[in-house]
N, C-alpha and C positions, 0 to 999 in steps of 0.2 A: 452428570447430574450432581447435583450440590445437595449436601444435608444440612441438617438444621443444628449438627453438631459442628460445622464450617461457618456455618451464618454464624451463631454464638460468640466461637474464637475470636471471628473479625471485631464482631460485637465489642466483647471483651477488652482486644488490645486497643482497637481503637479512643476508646470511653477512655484508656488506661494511657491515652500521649502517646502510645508508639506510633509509628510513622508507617504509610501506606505502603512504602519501598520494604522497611523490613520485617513486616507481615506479608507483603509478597512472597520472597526471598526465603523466608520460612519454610513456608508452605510449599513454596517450586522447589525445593532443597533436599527439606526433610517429610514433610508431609505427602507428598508425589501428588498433589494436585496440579491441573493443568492451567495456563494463564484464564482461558477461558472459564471456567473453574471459579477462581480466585476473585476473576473481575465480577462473577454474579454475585458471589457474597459479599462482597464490597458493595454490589446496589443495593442489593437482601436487606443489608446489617444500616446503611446510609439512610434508607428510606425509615428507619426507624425514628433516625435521628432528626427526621423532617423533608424527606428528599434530598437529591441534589445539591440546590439551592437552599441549603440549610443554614450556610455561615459554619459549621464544621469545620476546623481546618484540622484535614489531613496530611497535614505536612507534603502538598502534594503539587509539584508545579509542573505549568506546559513544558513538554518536552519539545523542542523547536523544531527536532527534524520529521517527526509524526506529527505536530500542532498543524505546521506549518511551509518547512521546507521539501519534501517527501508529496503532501498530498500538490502543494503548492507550482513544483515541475510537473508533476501529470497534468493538474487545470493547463497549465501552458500549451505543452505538449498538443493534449486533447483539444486544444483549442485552433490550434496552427494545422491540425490534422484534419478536423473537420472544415476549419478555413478552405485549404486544398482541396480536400475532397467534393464538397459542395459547391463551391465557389468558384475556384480556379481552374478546374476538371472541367466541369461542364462549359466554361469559358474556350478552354482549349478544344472540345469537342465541335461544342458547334461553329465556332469560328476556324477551326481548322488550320489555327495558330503553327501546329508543330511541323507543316505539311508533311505529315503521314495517312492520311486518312482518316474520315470517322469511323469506320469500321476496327482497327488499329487502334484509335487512341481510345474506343470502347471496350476493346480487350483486356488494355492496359489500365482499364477506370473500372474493371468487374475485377480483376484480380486483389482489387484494393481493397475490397468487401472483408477479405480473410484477415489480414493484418488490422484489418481496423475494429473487428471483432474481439479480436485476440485482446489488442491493446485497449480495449472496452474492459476485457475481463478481468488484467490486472488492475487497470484504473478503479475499477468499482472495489476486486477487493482488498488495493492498498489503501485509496479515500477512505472507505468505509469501516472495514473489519479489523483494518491492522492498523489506523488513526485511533479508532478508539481503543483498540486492547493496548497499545503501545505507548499511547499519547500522554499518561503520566506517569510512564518509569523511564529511564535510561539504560543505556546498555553501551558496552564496546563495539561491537558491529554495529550501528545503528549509523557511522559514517562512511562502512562497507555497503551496509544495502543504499544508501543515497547515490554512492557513486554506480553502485551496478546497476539503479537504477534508471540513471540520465545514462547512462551508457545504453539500456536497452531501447529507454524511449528516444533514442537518435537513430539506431537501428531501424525502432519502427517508422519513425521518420521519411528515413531513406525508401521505405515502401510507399510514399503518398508521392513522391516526385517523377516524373516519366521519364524512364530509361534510366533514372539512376534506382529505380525499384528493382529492377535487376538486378543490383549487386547489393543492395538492402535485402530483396528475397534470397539469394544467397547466403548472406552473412547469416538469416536468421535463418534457415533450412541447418546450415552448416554448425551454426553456434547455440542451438535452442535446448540440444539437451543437455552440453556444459553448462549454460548459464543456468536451468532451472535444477540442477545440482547444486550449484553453489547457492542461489537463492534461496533454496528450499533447506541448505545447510545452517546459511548463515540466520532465516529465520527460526531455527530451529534451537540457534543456538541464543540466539537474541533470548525466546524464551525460556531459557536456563541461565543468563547473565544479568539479573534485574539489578541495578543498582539506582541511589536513592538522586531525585534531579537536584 
């Protein structure tokens, strides 16, 4: 929860020219508020200023890999997945394309539910949660998590295809709690390294 002594501050330096990156930076530093935090009193104190859409300039540009390239591989991903899954699945099912059976290629089209779930979960809250709190600062991990995350979303990839979802559910049974350590690291750290875009 944000106070009305945080609203102010932003208030304050903003009115005064300083730049959104280092009243961030500030505040994640020395202040020990949280990004979450920091980005409500930045709407709190903006809305004062007129909204959003105020013409304000906060010295504040898209950051390309949360604008753009980040949400930008998931849309793809999620797209190619659902392609598969919907599309191509059921093509294989009822035609009986892979001559294994429908019985078989329906085992292998319900196991998909799990992984497509999953990568439902991060897709929503990298799109969503970490596009906007991310989206106008920079950081040095911020080309760490782009690669670990086209790494994961190939991973899960490999879970919509038949028979190689086998070594996809593998890799991601075997590799799911290194990677959400590192993930959970590197955004962690993300939010303690703001610097200005």
């Amino acid at each position: 929860m944000i106070t009305q002594e945080l609203i102010n501050y932003v208030k304050t330096q903003v009115s005064s020219g300083v730049m959104r990156e280092k009243i961030t930076s500030d505040l994640l530093g020395q202040g020990g508020w949280t990004m979450d935090q920091i980005n409500e009193a930045f709407t709190s104190a903006t809305s004062v200023f007129g909204g959003p859409n105020n013409n304000l300039n906060l010295g504040v540009k898209d950051n390309k890999y949360w604008s753009k390239w980040i949400p930008g591989t998931n849309k793809i991903f999620m797209l190619l997945s659902l392609l598969v899954m919907f599309v191509v699945h059921p093509f294989i099912i009822v035609t009986d394309a892979l001559g294994i059976g429908t019985e078989n290629a329906l085992s292998f089209y319900s196991i998909m539910f799990i992984p497509l779930i999953i990568f439902g979960s991060f897709y929503r809250y990298e799109n969503n949660k970490l596009s906007n709190q991310f989206g106008s600062t920079r950081s040095g991990t911020d080309p760490w998590l782009l690669i670990l995350i086209v790494i994961r979303n190939i991973v899960f990839g490999l879970n919509f295809v038949p028979f190689i979802q086998i070594i996809g559910a593998g890799v991601l049974v075997l590799g799911i709690t290194p990677y959400l350590l590192i993930y959970n690291s590197l955004v962690r750290a993300r939010n303690k390294s703001v610097v200005a875009v």
